[in-house]
Legacy VTK file of the C-alpha trace (Angstrom):
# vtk DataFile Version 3.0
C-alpha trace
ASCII
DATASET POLYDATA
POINTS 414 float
113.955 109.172 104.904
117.279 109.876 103.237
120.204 108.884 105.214
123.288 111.282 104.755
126.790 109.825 105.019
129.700 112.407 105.711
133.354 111.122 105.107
135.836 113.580 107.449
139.031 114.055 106.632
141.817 113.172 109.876
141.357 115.591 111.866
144.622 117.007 113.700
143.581 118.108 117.161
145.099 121.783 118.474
148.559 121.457 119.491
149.107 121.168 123.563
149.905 123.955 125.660
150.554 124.416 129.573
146.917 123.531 131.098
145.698 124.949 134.325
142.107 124.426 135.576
141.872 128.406 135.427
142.762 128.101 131.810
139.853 125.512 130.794
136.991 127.500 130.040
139.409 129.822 127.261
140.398 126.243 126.296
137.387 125.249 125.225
135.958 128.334 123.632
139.227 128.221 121.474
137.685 124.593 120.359
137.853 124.320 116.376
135.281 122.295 114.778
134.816 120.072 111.190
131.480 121.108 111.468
130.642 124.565 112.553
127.380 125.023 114.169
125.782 128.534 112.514
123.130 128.812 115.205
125.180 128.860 117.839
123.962 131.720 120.229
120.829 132.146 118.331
117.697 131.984 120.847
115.701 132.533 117.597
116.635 128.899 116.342
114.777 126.048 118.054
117.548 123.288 118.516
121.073 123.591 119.208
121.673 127.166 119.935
124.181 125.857 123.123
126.069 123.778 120.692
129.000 124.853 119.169
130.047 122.090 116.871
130.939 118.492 115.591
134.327 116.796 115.338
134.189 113.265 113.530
134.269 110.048 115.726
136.481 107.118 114.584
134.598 104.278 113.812
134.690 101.308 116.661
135.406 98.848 113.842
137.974 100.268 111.900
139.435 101.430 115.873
139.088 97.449 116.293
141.237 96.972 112.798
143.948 98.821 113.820
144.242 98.011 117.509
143.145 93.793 117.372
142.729 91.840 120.494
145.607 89.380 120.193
145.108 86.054 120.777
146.801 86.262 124.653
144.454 88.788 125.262
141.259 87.554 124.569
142.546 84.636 126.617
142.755 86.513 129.131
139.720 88.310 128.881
137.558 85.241 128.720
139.509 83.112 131.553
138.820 86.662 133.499
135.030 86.133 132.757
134.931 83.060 134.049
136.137 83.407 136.854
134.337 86.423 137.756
130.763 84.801 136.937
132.005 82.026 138.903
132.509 84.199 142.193
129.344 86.257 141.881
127.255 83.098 141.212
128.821 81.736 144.125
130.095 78.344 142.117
133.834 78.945 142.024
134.995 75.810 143.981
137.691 77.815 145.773
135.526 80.037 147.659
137.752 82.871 146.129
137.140 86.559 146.803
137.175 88.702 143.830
139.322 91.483 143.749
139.155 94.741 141.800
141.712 96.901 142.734
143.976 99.583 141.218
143.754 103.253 140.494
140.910 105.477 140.547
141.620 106.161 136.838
144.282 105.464 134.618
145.920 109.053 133.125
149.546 107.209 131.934
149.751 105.097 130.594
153.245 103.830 131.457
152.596 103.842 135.059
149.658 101.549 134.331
151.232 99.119 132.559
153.937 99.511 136.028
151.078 98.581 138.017
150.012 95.648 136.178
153.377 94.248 136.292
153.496 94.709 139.931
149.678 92.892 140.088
150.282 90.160 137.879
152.963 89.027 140.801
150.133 89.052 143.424
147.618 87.759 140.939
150.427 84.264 141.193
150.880 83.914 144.317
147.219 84.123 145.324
145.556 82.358 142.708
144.140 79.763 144.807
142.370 82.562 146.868
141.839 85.847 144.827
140.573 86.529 142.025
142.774 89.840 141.348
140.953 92.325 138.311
142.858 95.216 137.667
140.248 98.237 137.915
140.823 100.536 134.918
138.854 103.723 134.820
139.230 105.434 131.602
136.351 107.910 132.572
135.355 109.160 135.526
131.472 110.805 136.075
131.941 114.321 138.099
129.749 115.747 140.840
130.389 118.866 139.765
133.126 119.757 137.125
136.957 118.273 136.372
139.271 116.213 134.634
136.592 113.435 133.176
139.003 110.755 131.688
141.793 109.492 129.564
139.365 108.839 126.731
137.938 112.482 127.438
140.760 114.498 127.927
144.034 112.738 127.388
146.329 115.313 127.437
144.572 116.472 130.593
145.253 120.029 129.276
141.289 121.169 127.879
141.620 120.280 124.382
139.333 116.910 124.834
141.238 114.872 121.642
138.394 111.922 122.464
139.702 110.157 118.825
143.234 110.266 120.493
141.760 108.827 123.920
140.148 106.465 122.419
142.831 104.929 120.286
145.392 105.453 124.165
142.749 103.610 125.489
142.329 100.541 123.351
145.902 100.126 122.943
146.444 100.139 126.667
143.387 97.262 126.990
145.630 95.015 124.580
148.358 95.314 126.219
147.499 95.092 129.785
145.346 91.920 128.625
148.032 90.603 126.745
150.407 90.600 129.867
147.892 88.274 131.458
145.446 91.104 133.342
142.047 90.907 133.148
140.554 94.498 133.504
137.354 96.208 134.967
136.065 99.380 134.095
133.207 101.548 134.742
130.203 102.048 132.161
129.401 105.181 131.339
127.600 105.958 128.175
125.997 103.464 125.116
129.001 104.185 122.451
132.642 103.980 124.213
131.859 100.205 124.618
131.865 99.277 121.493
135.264 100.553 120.996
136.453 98.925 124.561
134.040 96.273 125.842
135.552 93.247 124.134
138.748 94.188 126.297
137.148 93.880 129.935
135.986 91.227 131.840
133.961 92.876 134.301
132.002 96.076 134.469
130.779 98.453 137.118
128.055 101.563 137.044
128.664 104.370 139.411
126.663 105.268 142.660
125.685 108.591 140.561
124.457 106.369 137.810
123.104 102.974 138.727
119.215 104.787 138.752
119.365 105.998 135.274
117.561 103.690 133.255
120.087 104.130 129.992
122.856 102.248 132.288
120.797 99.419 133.330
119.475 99.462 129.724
123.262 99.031 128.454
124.142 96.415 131.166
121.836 94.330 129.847
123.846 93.826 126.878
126.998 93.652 128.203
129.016 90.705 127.591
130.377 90.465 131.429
129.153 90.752 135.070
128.273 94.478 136.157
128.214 95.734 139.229
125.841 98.440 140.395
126.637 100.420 143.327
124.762 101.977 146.208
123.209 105.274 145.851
125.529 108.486 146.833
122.691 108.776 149.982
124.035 105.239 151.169
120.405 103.878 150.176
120.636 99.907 148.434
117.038 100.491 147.240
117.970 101.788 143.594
121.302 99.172 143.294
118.882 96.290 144.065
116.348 97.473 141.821
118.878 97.644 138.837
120.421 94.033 138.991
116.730 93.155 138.747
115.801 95.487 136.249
119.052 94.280 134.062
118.173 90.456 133.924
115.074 91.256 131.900
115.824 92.011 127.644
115.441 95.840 126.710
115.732 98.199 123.375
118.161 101.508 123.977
119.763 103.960 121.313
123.314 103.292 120.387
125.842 102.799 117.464
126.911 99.913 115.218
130.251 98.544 115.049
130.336 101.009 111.550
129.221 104.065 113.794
125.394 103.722 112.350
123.388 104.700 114.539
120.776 101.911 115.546
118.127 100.538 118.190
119.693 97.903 120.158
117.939 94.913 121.975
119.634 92.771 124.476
118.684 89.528 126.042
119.364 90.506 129.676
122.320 89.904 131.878
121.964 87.682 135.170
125.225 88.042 136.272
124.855 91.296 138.200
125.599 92.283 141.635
125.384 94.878 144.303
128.693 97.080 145.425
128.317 98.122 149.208
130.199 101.643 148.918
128.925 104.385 151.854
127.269 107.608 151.363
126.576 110.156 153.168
124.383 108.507 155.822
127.521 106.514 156.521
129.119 103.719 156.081
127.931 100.063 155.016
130.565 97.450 155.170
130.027 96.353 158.798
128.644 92.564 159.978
124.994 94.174 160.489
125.221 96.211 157.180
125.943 92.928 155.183
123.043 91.892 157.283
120.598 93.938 155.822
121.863 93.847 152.098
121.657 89.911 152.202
117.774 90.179 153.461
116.816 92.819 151.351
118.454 90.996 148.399
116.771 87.636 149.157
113.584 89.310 149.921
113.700 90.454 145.834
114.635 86.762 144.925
117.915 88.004 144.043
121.491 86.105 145.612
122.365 87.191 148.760
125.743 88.339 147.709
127.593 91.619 147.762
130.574 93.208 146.846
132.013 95.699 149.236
133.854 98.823 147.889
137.137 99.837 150.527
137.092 103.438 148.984
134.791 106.559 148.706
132.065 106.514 151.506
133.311 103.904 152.965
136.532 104.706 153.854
134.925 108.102 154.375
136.899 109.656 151.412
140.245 109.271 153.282
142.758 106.384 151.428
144.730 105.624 154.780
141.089 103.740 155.645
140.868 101.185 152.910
143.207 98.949 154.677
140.951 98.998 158.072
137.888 98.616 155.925
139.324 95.498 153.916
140.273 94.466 157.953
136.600 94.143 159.032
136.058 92.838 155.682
138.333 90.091 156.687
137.326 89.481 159.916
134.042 88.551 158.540
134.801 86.285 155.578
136.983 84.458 158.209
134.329 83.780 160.482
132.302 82.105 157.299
130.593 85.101 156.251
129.598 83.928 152.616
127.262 86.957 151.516
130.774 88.771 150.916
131.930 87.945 147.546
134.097 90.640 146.391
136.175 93.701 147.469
136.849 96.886 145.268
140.232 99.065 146.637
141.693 101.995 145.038
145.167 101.472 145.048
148.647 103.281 143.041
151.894 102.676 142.734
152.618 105.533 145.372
149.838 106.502 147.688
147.458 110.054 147.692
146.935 112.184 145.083
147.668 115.290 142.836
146.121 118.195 141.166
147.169 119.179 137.888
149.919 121.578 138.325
150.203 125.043 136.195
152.589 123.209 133.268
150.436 120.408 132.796
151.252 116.315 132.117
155.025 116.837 132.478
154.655 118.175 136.423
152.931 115.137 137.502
154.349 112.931 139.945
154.856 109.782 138.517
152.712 106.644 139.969
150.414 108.710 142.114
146.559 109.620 141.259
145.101 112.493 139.843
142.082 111.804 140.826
141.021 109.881 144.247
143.929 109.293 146.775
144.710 105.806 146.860
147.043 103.713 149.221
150.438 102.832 148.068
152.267 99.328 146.625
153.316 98.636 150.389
150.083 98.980 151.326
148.609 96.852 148.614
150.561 93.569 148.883
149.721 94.084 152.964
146.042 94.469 152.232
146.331 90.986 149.519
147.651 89.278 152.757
144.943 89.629 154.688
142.195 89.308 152.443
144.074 86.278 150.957
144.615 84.462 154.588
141.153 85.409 155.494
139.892 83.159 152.273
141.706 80.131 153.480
140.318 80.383 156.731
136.898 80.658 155.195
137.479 77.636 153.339
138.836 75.560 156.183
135.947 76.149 157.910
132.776 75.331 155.045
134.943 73.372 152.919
135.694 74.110 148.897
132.113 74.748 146.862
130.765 70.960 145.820
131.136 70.252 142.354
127.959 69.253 141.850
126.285 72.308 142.874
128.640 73.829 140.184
126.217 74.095 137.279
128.441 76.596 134.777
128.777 75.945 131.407
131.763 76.157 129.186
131.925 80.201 129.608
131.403 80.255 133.121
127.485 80.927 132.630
124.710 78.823 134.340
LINES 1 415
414 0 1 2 3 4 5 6 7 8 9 10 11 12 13 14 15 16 17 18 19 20 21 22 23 24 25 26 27 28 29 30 31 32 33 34 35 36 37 38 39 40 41 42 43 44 45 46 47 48 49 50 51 52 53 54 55 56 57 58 59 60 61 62 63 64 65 66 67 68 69 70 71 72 73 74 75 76 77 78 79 80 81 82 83 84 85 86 87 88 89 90 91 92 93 94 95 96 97 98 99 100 101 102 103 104 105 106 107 108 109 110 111 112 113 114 115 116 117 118 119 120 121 122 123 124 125 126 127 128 129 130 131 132 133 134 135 136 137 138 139 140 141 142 143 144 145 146 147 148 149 150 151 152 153 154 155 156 157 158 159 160 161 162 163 164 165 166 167 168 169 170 171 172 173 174 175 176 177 178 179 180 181 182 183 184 185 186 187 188 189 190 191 192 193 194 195 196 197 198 199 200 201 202 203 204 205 206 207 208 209 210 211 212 213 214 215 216 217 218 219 220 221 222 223 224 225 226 227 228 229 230 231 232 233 234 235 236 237 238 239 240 241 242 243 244 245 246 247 248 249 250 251 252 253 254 255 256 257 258 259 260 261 262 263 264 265 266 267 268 269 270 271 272 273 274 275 276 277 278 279 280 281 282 283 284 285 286 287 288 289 290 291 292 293 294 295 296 297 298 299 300 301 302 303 304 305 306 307 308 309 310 311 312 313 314 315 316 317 318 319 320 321 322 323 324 325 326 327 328 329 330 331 332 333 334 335 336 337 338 339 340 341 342 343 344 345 346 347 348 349 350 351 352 353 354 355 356 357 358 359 360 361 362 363 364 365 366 367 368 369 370 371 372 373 374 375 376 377 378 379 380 381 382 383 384 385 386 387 388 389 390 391 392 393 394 395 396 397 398 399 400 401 402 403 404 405 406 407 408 409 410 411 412 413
């Protein structure tokens, strides 16, 4: 078979205009392609009649080339590893709680590089206790329709300038890691990894994706722990099912660092875990709910350790209950309750949320999400506290982890 290389040009995305979600649809049928697709609209042709086009992708590697990790970032990326495997293995000698918190997605970059500032403080002065991961969404998977992402749709105005995401995106990752932040992000697809993945130190998959087989597929590659999160339903079969599916090697479609496209096989990832999130049978963060998870994970020869998200069906989609939720959390981690390894809280510099107002990225509020509400800065250092103190009492009572039940290696891995 011949193999075809096409060499595009830059490609200079349409200039931005006032965006209103009324005004998406035109948006996108105003959408000029390098490649035009000549069969659009035809029901006579047998493939890609719905498709209108193809823009060309950067490369990840020549992305990579012009955005490098520094070398204070990939320290911080690694360190951030470490630590992480250490908590969900259960070997971190501090008994520390790990902590991903920040917005439900990052649309400015400015304010997220705010909020990081603002973390790294609390990231200090709990060291001994947290483990504090920055979460930074840079797409977000919709139930329906809307806004899917900085790397989507930066200008958040319908004209989806992915390249230009992309490159926000990356640059962003070395900086926030540079300051000293290790980052967490959700996984999505098989390709925006390789432009991203060697920025993060832990990964996530959504409750709307953690039973597709491609994600579980791609987090057995992945170069960090990945959590896997209840089903929307509230159900922990599927999420159990995928942390075992993802220790075992598999083959899935994806790209080379070149942008070949190529069959990928990974050697399985054993540092997975379980994120206790709601649904719509209710919530799951309570002492008997823990309960359950901890049986039904030891009854699949799995650890009996979860992470509990603060946000979405568990806070039953209202922000001013993440700080109760990370309460009861609390309350149980002080009583000795080791099943609970990590907490996940969507948090802003100011608290709620906003739509996207008729003139576009310059009416936004600064600090506050456009996405999911999330609870304020005040809020956040209160919510540190308690999780923090509740970690000390944990220890005083069962003592730090024994060294020699800590079997890690050098990179954290057992």
């Amino acid at each position: 078979m011949a193999i075809i290389f096409f060499i595009f040009p830059a490609v200079v995305g349409p200039i931005w205009t006032p965006f209103h979600a009324s005004h998406r649809l035109t948006r996108a049928k105003q959408q000029t392609y390098y490649i035009n697709n000549s069969n659009v609209g035809n029901k006579e042709s047998s493939e890609d009649w719905r498709i209108r086009g193809y823009n060309p992708l950067t490369p990840p590697d020549l992305l990579q080339h012009e955005i490098p990790q520094t070398a204070a970032s990939k320290q911080t990326v690694l360190q951030g590893r470490d630590d992480c495997v250490a908590v969900v293995q259960g070997t971190d000698s501090n008994r520390r709680l790990l902590v991903i918190i920040g917005p439900c997605s990052i649309h400015d970059p400015v304010s997220a590089l705010d909020y990081c500032d603002r973390l790294l403080k609390m990231k200090e002065k709990y060291k001994d206790d947290l483990v504090i991961v920055m979460r930074s969404y840079l797409e977000k998977p919709r139930t329906t329709v809307g806004w899917k992402g900085l790397i989507n749709d930066p200008e958040i105005d319908g004209s989806f300038l992915i390249n230009k995401g992309l490159r926000l995106s990356r640059q962003l990752f070395v900086d926030l890691t540079a300051k000293g932040m290790p980052l967490a992000s959700e996984m999505l697809d098989t390709i925006s990894p390789q432009f991203l993945a060697d920025l993060l130190s832990i990964g996530a998959v959504g409750a709307r994706t953690t039973e597709s087989q491609l994600h579980r597929e791609l987090a057995s590659g992945l170069s960090f722990p990945v959590g896997f999160k209840n089903g929307t339903d509230g159900t922990l079969g599927v999420a159990i099912d995928a942390i075992g599916a993802v220790r075992h090697p598999h083959h899935f479609l994806s790209v080379t660092k070149p942008g070949v496209v190529a069959i990928v096989g990974t050697v399985g990832n054993e540092d997975c875990f379980v994120i206790l999130r709601g649904g719509t049978t209710g919530t799951n963060y309570d002492s008997e709910s823990i309960k359950q998870a901890k049986e039904k994970l030891t009854a699949k020869g799995l650890a009996a350790k979860v992470m509990v998200d603060c946000s979405h069906g568990n806070s039953e989609k209202n922000h001013k209950n993440q700080p109760k939720v990370a309460k009861v959390i609390a309350d149980q981690i002080e009583q000795g309750e080791e099943g609970i390894m990590g907490v996940m809280i969507e948090s802003h510099i100011s608290e709620g949320n906003q739509k996207v107002p008729i003139e576009g990225k310059p009416g936004l509020k600064y600090g506050v999400s456009i996405t999911d509400a999330c609870i304020g800065w005040d809020d956040t250092e209160s919510v540190l506290e308690v999780l923090a103190s509740s970690v000390r009492k944990r220890r005083e009572k069962l003592g730090p982890v024994a060294a020699a039940n800590d079997t890690t290696t050098s990179n954290g891995h057992s």
